[in-house]
N, C-alpha and C positions, 0 to 999 in steps of 0.2 A: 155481425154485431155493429151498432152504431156509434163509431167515435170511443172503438173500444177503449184505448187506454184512457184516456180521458172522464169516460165515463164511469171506469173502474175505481178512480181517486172519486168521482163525485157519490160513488155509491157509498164509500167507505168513509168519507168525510161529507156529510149530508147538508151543510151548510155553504159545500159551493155547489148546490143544484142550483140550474139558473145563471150560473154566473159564465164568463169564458175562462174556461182552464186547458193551458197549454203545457203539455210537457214533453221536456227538453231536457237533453242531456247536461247542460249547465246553466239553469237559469240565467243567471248572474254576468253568466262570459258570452263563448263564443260558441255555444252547442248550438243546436240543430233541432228542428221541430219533428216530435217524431208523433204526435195527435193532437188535435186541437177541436172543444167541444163545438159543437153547433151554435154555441153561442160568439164563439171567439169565430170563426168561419164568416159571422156577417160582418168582420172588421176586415175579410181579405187574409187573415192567416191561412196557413195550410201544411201541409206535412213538407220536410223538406227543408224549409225556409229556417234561415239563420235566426238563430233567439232574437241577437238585436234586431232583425227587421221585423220580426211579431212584436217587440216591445214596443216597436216607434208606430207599428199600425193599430195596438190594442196596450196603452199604458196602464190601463188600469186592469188588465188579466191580472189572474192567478196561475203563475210559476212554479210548473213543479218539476221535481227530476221523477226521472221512472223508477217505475219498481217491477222491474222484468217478474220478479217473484212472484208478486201479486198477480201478476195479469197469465200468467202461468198455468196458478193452481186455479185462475177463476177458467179460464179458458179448459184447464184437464176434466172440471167437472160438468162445465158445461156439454162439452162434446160428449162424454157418461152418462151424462141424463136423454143427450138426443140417441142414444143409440134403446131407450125406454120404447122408443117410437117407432124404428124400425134396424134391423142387425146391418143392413148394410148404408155405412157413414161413411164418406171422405174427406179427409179435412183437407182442406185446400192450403190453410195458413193459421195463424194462432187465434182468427176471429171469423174464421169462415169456413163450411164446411155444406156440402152436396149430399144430400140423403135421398133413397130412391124409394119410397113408399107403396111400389105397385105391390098388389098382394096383403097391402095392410090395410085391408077392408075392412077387417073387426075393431082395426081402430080408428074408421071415423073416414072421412071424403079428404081427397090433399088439404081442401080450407080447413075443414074441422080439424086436421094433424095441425096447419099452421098456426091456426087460432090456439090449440092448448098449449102448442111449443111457447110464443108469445108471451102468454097470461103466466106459464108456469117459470119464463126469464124470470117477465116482470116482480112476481111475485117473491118468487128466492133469491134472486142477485140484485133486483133494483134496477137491471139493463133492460135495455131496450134494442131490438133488434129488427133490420127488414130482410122480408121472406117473397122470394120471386119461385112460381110456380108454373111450369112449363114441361113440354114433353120430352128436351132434354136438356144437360147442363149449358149449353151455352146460351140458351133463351132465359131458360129459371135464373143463370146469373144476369143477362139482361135486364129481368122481370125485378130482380131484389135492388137494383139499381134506380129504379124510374118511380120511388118514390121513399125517400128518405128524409127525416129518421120513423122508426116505428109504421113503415110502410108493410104492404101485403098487398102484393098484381099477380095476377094471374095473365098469359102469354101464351097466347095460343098464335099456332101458325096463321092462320087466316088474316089475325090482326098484326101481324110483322109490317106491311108496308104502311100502313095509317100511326105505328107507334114507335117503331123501329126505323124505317130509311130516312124522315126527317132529322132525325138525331147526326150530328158531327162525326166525320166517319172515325174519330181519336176515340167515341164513344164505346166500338164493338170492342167484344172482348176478345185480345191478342193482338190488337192494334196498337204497337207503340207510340214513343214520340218520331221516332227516328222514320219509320213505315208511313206515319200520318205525312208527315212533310214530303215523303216522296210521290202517296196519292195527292196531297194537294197540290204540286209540282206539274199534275198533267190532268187537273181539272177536277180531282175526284172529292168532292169536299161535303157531300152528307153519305149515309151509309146504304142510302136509295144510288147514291152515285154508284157504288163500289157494286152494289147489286145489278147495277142495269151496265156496268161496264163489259166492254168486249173478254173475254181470258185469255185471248190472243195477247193484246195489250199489257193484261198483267202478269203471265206467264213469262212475256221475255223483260218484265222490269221487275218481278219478283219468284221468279222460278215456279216452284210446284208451291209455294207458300200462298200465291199469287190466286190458284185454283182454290184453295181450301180455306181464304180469306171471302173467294167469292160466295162458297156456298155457305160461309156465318153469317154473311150479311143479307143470305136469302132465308135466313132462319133453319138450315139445315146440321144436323148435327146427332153424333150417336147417342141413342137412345140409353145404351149399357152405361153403367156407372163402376169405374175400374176403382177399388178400395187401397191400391197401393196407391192412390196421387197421395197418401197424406205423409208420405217422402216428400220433405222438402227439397229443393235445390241445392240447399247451403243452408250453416246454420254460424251468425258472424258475430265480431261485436269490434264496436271501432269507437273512440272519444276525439274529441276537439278542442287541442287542447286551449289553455286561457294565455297563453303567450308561447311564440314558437320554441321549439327543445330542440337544441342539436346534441346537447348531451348524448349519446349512445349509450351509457349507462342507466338511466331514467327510461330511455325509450324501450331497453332490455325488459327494464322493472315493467314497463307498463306490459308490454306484451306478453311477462308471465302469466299476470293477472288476468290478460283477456283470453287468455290460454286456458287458464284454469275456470274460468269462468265456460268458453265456447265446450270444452269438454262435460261440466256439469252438466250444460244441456243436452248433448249428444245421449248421456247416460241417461237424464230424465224423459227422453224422447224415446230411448229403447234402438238408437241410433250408430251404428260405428261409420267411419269418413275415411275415405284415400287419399284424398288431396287438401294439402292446407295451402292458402293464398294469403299476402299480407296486401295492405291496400295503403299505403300514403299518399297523402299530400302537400305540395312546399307553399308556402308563404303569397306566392305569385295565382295558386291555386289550381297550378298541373297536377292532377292525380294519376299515381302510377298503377297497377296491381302486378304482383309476383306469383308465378306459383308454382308447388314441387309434390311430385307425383309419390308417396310415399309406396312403402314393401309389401305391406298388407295394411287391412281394416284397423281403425285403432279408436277408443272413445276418453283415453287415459292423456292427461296435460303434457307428461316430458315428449311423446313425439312429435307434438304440436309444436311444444317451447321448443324442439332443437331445429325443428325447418324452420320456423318461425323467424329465429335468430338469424341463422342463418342465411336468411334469403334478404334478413335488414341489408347484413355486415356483408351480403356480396354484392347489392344493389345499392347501397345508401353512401358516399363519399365521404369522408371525416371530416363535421363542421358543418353537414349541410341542417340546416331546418327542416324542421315540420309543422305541418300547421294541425295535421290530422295523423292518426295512424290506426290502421285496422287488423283486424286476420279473420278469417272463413276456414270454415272445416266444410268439405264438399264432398261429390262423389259418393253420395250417402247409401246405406243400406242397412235393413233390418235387422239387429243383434241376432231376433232371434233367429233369424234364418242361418247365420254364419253359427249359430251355436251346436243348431240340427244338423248341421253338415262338416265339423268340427271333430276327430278324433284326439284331439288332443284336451291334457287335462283341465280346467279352469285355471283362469289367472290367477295365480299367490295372491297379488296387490287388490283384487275385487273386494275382500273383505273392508281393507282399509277405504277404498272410494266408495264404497258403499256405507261405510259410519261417516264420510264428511259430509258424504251427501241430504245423510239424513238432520245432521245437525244445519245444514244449511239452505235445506227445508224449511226446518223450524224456525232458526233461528234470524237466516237471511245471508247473503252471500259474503258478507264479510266477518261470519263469525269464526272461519277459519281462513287463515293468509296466512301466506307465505313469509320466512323469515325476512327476506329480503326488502319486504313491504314493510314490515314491520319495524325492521332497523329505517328505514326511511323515512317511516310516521316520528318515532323517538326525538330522532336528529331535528325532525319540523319542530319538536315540542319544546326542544331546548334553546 
């Protein structure tokens, strides 16, 4: 998808198409850019970047805060429409996802599948998306790359070294920040470099990673398409805040909330997690992360909120600031598969998580909170 969240505000509010709309966790303060349209991208915005510094490079954008929700239910139905197309889907992340089409002759050549996928975004959601087609996912992701927005390439091996090795070797896919600085460190700086380099050389400066970086950048890669990647890594949520909080009790409060929050998703993903991490940062702008290996699988807020707390109050000093605070639920795996292999009864509490859930579906995530937030909102009002 193109500029998903971004584009999701522009579809639902139709009056900023055309315009740059960036959204950030607090307009107004010190959030963080977490999409910024095509239009705002030609003032140098980008994801990442501090709200004030998208304001001072695009004053006159459109400022919005997200709406996780929104781009949720649009991304659930999207991904339910592409599986119309063919049964085996995998989503890669909340706007991206790898479909393997061999065998789905009766419906149509890959273009013909891309072309209908396309027209039938554009049509029902108003999105717009590019589509890279190759013989397997790490070209096809190449391919849906090299031409954005509303692109559609086609990448065949043949054409790898004319399309592919002039491109920045930070371009392949699995190349980080961190990797790129180490190939440009010993010369390696388009992705023709990283293909015609020795693996002697990159074996003993990046082990076996080193081999298997070489043969992405020769266009090589498996054919099969494994339908569990659409496990994510972590599923997090972290704010910034508008003036540093050393309170511990506020930072408590917030961490319920993201608690309760990072749990609704777990559930709405069909997701349980072992490890929850909290992520800070001070004032100065050292970010820390923590993190504690829980007993078993869990998709429910209180064992989130007791590590959670806990790993503040054994790691955080009394008094110190924060500029930022986060938490992660990791270590993920398939409800349902722990359920099939489970002798034991259902949860008592499922019924009750499952009516907030659905009221907070509907209604949006703050139609049910916690009392604690709630004595906090009061107190503000008075």
């Amino acid at each position: 998808m193109n500029a998903f969240f971004a584009s999701c505000e522009q579809a639902r509010r139709p009056e900023l198409r055309g315009r740059p709309v960036i959204v950030c966790g607090d307009p107004s303060g010190r959030g963080v850019v977490s999409a910024a349209s095509y239009e705002a991208r030609k003032f140098g915005v980008r994801s990442a970047m501090p709200a004030l510094h998208a304001r001072r490079l695009c004053p006159h954008g459109v400022f919005v805060s997200g709406d996780m929700s929104l781009y949720s239910s649009v991304s659930k139905a999207i991904f339910a429409d592409l599986r119309q197309y063919t049964p085996i889907v995998a989503e890669a992340s909340i706007d991206e996802a790898f479909l393997d089409v061999k065998g789905c002759e009766i419906v149509g050549t890959p273009v013909e599948i891309a072309l209908r996928i396309k027209r039938h975004i554009r049509e029902k959601y108003a999105l717009t998306c590019s589509i890279g087609i190759a013989e397997n996912r790490l070209l096809a992701k190449m391919a849906s790359d090299m031409q954005k927005p509303d692109g559609l390439v086609v990448l065949k091996r043949e054409d790898v070294p004319q399309l592919m090795w002039p491109l920045p070797v930070g371009r392949l896919y699995g190349v980080g920040q961190k990797t790129e600085q180490s190939l440009r460190s010993v010369g390696i700086i388009t992705i023709g470099d990283l293909a015609r380099a020795p693996e002697s050389v990159l074996s003993e400066m990046l082990g076996v990673y080193g081999k298997a970086l070489t043969a992405a950048a020769r266009g090589e890669g498996d054919p099969s398409l494994d339908t569990s990647s659409h496990i994510p890594k972590s599923i997090s949520h972290e704010t910034t805040f508008d003036q540093d909080v050393a309170d511990m009790k506020k930072l408590r409060r917030v961490l319920l909330s993201m608690c309760d929050k990072v749990a609704f998703r777990l559930r709405s993903s069909g997701l349980q997690a072992k490890t929850v991490s909290i992520k800070y940062r001070l004032p100065d702008f050292r970010t820390y992360t923590r993190a504690k290996r829980l007993d078993g699988y869990v998709d429910t807020s209180e064992p989130l909120i007791e590590s959670a707390v806990m790993l503040l109050e054994q790691n955080l000093t009394r008094g110190t600031s924060l500029r930022l605070l986060g938490v992660a639920a990791s270590s993920l795996i398939d409800a349902s598969v722990l359920r099939q292999a489970s002798l034991l009864p259902e949860d008592t509490a499922a019924p009750v998580y499952g009516a907030l859930d659905v009221l907070r579906e509907k209604f949006g995530q703050d139609a049910v909170i916690r009392g604690s937030k709630l004595k906090d909102t009061t107190r503000r009002r008075k």
